[in-house]
PQR file with spaces between the fields and no chain letter, atoms N, CA, C, O and H, PARSE charges and radii, in Angstrom:
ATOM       1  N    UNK     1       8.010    7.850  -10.673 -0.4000 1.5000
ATOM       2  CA   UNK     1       8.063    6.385  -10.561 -0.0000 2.0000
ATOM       3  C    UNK     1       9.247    5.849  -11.366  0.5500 1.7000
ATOM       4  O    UNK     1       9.020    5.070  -12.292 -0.5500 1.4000
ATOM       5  N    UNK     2      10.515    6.224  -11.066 -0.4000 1.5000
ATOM       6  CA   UNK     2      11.624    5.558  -11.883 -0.0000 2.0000
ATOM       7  C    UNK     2      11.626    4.073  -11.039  0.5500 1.7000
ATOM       8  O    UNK     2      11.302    3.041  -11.626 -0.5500 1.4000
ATOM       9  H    UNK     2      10.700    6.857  -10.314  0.4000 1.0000
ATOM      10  N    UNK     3      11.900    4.073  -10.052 -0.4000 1.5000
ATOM      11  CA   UNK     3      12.092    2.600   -9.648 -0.0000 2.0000
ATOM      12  C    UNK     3      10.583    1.373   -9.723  0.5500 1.7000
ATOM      13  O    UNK     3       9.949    0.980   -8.743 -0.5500 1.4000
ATOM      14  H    UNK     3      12.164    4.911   -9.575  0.4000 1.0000
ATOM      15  N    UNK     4      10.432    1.144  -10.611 -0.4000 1.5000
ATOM      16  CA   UNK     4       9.042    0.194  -11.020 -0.0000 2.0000
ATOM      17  C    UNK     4       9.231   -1.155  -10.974  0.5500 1.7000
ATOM      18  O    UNK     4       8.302   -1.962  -10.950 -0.5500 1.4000
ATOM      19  H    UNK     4      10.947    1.463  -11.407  0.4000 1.0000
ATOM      20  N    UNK     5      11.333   -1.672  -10.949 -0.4000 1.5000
ATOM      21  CA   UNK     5      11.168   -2.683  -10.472 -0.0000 2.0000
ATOM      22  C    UNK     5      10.971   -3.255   -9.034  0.5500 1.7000
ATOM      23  O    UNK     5      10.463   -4.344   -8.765 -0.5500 1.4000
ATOM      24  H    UNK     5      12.088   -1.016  -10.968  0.4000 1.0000
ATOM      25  N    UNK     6      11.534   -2.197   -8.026 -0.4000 1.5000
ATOM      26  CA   UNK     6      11.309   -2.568   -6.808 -0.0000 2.0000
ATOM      27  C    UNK     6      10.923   -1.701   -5.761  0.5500 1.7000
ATOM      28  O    UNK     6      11.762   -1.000   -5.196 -0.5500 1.4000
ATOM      29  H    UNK     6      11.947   -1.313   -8.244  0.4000 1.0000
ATOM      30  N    UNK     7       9.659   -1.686   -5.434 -0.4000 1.5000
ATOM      31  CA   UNK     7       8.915   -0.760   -5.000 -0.0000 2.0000
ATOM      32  C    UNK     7       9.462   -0.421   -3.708  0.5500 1.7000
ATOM      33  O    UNK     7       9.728   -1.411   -3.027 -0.5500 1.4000
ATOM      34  H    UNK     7       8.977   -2.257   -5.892  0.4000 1.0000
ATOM      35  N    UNK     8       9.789    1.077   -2.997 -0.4000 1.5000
ATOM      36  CA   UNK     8      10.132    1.758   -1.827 -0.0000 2.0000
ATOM      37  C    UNK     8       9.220    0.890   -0.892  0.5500 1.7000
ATOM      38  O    UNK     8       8.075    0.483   -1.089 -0.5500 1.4000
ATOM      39  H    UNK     8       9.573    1.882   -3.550  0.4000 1.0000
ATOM      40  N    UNK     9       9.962    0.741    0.066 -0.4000 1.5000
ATOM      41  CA   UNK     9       8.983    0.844    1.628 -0.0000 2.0000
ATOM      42  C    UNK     9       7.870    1.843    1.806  0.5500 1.7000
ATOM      43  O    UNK     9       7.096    1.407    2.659 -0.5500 1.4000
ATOM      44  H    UNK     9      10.893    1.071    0.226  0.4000 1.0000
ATOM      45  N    UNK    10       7.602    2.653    1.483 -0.4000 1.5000
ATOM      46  CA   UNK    10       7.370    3.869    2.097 -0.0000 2.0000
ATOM      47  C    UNK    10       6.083    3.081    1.064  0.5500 1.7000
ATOM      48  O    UNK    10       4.979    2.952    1.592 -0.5500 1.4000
ATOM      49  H    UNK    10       8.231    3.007    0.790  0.4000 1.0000
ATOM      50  N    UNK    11       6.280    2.563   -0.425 -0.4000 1.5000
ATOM      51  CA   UNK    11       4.784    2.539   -1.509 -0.0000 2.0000
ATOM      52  C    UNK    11       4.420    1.107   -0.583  0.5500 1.7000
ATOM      53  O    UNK    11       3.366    1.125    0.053 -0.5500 1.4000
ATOM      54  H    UNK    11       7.178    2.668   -0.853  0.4000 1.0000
ATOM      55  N    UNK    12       5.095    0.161   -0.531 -0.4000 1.5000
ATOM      56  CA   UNK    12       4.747   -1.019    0.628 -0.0000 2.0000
ATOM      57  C    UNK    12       4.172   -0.787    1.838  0.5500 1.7000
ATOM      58  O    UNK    12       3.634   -1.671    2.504 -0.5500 1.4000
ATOM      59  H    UNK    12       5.951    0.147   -1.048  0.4000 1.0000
ATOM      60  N    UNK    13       4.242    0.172    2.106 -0.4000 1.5000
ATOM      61  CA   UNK    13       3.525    0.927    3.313 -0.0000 2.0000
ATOM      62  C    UNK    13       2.537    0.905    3.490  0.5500 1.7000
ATOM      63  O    UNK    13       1.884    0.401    4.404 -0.5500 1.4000
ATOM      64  H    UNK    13       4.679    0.891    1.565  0.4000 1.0000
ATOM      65  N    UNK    14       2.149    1.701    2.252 -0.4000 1.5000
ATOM      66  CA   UNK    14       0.538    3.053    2.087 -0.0000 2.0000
ATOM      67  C    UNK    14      -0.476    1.470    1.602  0.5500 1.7000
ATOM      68  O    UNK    14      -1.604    1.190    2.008 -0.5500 1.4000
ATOM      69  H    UNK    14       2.679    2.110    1.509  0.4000 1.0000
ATOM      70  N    UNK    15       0.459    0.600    0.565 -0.4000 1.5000
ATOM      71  CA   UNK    15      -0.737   -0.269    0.261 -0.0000 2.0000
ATOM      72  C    UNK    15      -1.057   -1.064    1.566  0.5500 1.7000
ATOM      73  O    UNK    15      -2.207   -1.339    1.906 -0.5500 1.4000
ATOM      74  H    UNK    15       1.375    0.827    0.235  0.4000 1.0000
ATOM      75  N    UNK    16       0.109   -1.424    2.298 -0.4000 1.5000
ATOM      76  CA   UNK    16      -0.586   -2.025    3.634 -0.0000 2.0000
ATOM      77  C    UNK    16      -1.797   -1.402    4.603  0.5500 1.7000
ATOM      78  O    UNK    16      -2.602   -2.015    5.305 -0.5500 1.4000
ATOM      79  H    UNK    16       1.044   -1.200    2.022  0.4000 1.0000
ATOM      80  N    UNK    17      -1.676   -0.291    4.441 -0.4000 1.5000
ATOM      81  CA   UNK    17      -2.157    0.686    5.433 -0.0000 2.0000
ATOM      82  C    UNK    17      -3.818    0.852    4.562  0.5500 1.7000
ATOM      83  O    UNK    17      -4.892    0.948    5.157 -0.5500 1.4000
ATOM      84  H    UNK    17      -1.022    0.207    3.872  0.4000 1.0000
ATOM      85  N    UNK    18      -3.700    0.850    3.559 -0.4000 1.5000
ATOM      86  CA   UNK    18      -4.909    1.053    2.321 -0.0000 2.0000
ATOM      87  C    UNK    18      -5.667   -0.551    2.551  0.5500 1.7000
ATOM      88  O    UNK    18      -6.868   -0.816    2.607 -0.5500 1.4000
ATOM      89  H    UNK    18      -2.828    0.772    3.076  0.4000 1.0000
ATOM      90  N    UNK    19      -4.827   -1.198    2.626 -0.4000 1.5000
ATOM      91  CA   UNK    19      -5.138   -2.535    2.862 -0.0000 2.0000
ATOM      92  C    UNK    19      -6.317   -2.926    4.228  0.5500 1.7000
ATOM      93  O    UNK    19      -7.358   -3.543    4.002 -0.5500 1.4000
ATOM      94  H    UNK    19      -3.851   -0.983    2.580  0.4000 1.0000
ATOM      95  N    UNK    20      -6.080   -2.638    5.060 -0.4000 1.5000
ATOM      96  CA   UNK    20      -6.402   -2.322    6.138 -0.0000 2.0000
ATOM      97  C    UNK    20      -7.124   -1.555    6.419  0.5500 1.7000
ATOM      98  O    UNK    20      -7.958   -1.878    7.266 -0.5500 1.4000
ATOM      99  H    UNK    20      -5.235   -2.137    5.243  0.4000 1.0000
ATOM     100  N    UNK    21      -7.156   -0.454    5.972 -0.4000 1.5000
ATOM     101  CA   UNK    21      -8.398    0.392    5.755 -0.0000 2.0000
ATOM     102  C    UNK    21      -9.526   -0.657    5.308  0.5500 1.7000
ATOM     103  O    UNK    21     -10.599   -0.938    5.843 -0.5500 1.4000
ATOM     104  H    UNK    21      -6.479   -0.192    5.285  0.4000 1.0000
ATOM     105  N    UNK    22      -9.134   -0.965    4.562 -0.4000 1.5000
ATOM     106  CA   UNK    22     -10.198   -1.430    3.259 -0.0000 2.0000
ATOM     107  C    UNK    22     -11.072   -2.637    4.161  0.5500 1.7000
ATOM     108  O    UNK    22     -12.300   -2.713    4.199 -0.5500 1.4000
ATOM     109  H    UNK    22      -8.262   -0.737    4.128  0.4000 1.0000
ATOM     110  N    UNK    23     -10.249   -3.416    4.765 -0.4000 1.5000
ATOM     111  CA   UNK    23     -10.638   -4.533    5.975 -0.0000 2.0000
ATOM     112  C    UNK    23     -11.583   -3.983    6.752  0.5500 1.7000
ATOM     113  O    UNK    23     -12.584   -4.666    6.968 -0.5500 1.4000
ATOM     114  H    UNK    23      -9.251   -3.355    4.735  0.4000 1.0000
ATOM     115  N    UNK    24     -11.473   -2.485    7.412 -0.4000 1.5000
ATOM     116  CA   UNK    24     -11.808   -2.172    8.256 -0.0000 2.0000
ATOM     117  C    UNK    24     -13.643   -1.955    8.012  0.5500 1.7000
ATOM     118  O    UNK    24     -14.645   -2.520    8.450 -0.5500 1.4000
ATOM     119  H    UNK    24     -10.660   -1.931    7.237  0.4000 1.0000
ATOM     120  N    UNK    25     -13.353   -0.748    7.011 -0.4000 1.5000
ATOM     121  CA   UNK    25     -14.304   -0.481    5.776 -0.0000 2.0000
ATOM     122  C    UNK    25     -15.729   -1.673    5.681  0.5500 1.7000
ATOM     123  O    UNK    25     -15.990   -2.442    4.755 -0.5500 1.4000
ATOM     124  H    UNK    25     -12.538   -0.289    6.655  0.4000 1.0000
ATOM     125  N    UNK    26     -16.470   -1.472    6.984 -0.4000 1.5000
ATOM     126  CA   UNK    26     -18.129   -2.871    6.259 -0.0000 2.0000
ATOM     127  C    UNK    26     -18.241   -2.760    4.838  0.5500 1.7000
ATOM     128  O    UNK    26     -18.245   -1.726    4.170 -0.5500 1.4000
ATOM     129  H    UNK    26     -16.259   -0.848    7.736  0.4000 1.0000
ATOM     130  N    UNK    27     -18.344   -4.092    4.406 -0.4000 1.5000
ATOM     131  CA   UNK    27     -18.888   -4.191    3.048 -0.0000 2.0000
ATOM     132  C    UNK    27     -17.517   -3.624    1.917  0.5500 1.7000
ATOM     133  O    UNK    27     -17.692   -3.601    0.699 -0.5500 1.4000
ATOM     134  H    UNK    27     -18.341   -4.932    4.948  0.4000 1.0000
């Protein structure tokens, strides 16, 4: 994690995708 000020696409990604999961996820 050297770059901590501006996070990769790729980490913008996974939280979208985690994100969404999580939506999906009842309860």
């Amino acid at each position: 994690m050297t770059q901590s000020r501006r996070p990769s696409p790729l980490q913008r990604r996974v939280l979208i995708v985690l994100a969404a999961l999580d939506e999906k996820r009842p309860g």
